[in-house]
C-alpha positions as CSV (number, residue, x, y, z in Angstrom):
1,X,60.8,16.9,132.7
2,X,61.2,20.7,132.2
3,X,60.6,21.4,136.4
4,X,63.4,19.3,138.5
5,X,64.5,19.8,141.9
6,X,67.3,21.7,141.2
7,X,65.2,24.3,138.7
8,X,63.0,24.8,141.7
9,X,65.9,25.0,144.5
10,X,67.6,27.9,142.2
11,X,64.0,29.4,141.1
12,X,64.0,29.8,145.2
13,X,67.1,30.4,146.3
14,X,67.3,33.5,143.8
15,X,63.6,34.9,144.4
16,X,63.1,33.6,147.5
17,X,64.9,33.7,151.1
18,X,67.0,30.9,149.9
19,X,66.4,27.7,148.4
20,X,64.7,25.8,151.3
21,X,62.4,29.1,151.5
22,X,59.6,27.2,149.2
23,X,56.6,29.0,151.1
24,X,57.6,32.7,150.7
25,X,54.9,34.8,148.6
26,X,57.8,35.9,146.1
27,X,59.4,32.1,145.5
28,X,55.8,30.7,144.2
29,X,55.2,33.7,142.5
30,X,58.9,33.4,140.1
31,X,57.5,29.5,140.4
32,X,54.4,30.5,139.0
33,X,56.0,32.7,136.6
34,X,58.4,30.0,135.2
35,X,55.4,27.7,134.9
36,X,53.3,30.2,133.0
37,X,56.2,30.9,130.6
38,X,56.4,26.9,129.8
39,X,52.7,26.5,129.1
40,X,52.4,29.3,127.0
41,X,55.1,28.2,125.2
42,X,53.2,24.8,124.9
43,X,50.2,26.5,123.8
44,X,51.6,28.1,121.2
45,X,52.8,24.9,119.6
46,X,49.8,22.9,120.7
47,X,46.5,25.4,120.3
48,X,43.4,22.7,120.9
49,X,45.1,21.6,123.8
50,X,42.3,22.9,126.1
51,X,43.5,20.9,129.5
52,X,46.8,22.5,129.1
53,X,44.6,25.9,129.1
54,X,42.6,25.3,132.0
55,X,46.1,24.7,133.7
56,X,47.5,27.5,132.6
57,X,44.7,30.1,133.5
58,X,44.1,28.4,136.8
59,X,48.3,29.1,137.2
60,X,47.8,33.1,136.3
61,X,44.9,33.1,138.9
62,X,47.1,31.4,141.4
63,X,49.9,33.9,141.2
64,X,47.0,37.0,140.4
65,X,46.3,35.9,144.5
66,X,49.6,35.8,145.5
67,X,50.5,39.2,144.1
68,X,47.6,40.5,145.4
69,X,48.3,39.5,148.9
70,X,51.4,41.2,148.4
71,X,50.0,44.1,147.2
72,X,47.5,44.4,150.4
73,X,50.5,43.5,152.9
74,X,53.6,44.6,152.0
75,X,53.6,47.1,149.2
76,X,57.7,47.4,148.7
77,X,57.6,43.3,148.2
78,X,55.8,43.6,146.2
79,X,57.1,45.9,143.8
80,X,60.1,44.2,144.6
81,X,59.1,41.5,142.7
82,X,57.4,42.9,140.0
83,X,60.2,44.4,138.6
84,X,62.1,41.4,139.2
85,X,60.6,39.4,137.1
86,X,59.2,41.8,134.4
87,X,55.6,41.5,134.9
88,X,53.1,44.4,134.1
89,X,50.2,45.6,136.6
């Protein structure tokens, strides 16, 4: 499996407040992230995979929230975050 516990502890415990942090905005949005980058990978090998597709746009609207509530709450978080992880707005 490409996601084990340890992946997820050290996804959190270096975007998050540490690695038992799993609820903070910015550790499920690097979670998200990681997620993304494996399912487009997929895609890209598998393109008429269309379940993997509906996973993988229902994961960029999942993170879209997230980073919006960030956006609306805590604007240096945010931007924290985004340039953490490279992603464009």
């Amino acid at each position: 499996m490409y996601l084990t516990n340890d992946k997820k502890r050290e996804i959190f415990a270096e975007h998050g407040n540490g690695a038992e942090d799993t609820g903070s905005a910015e550790g499920q949005i690097a979670l998200f992230t990681y997620r993304i980058a494996h399912l487009t990978e997929h895609l890209k090998k598998n393109r008429k995979d269309f379940n993997t597709e509906r996973s993988l746009v229902a994961l960029v609207g999942k993170r879209r929230k997230l980073l919006n509530y960030l956006y609306k709450n805590d604007i240096q978080r945010y931007r924290a975050i985004i340039e953490k992880l490279g992603l464009r707005k």
